[in-house]
C-alpha positions in Angstrom: -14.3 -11.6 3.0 -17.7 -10.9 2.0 -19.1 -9.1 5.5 -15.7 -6.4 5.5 -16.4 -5.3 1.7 -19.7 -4.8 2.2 -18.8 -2.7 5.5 -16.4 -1.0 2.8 -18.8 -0.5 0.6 -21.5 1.1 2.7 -18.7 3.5 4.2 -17.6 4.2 0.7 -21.1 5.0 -0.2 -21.9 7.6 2.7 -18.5 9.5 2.6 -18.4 12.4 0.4 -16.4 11.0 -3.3 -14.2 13.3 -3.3 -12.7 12.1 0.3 -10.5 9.3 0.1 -11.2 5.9 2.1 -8.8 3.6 3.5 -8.1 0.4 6.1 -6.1 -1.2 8.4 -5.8 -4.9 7.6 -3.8 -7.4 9.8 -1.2 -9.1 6.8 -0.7 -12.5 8.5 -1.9 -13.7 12.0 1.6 -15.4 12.3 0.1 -18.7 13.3 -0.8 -22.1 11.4 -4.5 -21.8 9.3 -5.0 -18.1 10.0 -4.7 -15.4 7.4 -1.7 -15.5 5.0 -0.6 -12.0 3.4 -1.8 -13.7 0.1 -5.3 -13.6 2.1 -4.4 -10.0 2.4 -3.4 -9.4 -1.1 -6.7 -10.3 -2.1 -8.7 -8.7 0.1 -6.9 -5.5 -0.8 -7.5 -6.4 -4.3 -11.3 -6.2 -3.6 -11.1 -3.2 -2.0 -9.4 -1.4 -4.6 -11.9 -2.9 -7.2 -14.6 -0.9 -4.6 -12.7 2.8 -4.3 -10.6 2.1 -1.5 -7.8 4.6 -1.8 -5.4 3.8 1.0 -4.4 0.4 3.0 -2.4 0.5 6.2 -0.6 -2.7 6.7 -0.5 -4.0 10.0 -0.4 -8.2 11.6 -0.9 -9.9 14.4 -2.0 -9.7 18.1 -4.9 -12.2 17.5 -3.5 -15.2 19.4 -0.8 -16.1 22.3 0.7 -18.6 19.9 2.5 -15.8 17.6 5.9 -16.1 17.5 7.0 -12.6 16.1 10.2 -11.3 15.1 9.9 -7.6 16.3 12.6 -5.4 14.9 12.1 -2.3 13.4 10.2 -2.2 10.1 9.2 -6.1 11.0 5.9 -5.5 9.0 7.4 -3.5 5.9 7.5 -6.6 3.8 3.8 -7.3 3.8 3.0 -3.5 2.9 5.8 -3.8 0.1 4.0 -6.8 -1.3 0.8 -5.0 -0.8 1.6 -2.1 -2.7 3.5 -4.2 -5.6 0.2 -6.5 -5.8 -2.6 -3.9 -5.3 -0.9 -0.4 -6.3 -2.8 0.9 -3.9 -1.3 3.7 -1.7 0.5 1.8 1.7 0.8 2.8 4.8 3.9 0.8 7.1 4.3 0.1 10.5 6.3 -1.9 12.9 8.7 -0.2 14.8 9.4 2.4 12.9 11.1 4.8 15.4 14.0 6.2 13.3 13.8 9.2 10.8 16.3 7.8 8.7 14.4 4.4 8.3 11.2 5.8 7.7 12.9 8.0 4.9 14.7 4.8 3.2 11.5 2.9 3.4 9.5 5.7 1.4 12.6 6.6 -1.2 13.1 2.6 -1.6 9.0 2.3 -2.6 8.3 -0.2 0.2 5.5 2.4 1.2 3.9 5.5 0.3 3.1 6.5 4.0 5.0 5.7 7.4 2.3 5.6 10.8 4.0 6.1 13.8 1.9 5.0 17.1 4.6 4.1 19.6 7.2 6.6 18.6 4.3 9.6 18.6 3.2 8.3 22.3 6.8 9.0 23.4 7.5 12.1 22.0 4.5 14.2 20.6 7.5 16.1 19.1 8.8 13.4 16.8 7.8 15.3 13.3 9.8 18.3 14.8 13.1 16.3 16.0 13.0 13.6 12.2 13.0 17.8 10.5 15.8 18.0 12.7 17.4 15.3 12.2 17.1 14.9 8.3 18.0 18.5 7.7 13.9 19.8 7.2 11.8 22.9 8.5 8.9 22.4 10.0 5.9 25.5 10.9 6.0 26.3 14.7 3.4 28.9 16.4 5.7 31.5 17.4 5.3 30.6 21.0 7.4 27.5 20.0 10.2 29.6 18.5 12.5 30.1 21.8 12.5 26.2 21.8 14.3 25.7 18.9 18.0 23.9 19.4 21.0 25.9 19.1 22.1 23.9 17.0 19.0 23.9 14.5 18.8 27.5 13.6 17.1 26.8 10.4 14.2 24.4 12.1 10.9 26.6 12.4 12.3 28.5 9.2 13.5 32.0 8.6 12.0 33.0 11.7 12.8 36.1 14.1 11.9 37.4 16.8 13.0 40.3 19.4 16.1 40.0 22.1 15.5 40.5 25.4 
């Protein structure tokens, strides 16, 4: 643990302090004798104690031998017990594909932050169609505006713009 806090440390030291600093840690390595999310828990501990503001919760993909239950959310629990144990500000991931979900997950407190990696590689539109979708506005360049759904009206905002 020694070597990653004093990378931290020396990152935290050249970035401006008024810009936060965060990481991506791997929770569990979901085999026998690697890290544990109580490793994890610890670590973040340390980097709180060293100005890290934000920790995105991650695991795996370090070994064939994982056996991985993937369903969506699948790594929410080790950013929940993150955030209880650290307070620091959590970022989820795992499969996290439906607006709805990724709502619940914030409004429950199992995260402050969702990251979407898959879902965003899809569909570069996914902010605009979750506004849709959980009745939200979102700012469009007006070049956009003609997109908007029919049946979204109120999506870019109170927009208008001539008829042909």
């Amino acid at each position: 643990m020694r070597f990653p806090l004093e990378i931290f440390e020396i990152v935290r030291a050249a970035f401006p302090a008024d810009k936060p600093v965060g990481v991506r840690v791997s929770a569990t390595d979901w085999v026998e004798g690697g890290c544990t999310l109580d490793d994890t828990i610890a670590f973040a501990d340390e980097l709180k104690k060293r100005g890290c503001d934000w920790i995105d919760v991650s695991s795996g993909g370090v070994s064939p031998l994982q056996k991985i239950p993937l369903e969506p959310g699948y790594q929410v629990p080790f950013a929940r017990a993150v955030k209880q144990a650290t307070g620091l500000t959590t970022i989820a991931v795992g499969l996290i594909t439906d607006p709805f979900h990724a709502e619940q997950l914030i409004e429950e407190g199992d995260a402050d932050l969702i990251a979407l990696a898959r879902g965003l590689l899809y569909n570069p539109r996914w902010p605009w169609h979750a506004a849709a979708q959980l009745g939200a506005t979102v700012e469009a360049p007006p070049q956009y505006w003609r997109s908007q759904p029919r049946d979204q009206k109120a999506l870019f905002g109170e927009i208008s713009f001539g008829q042909r």
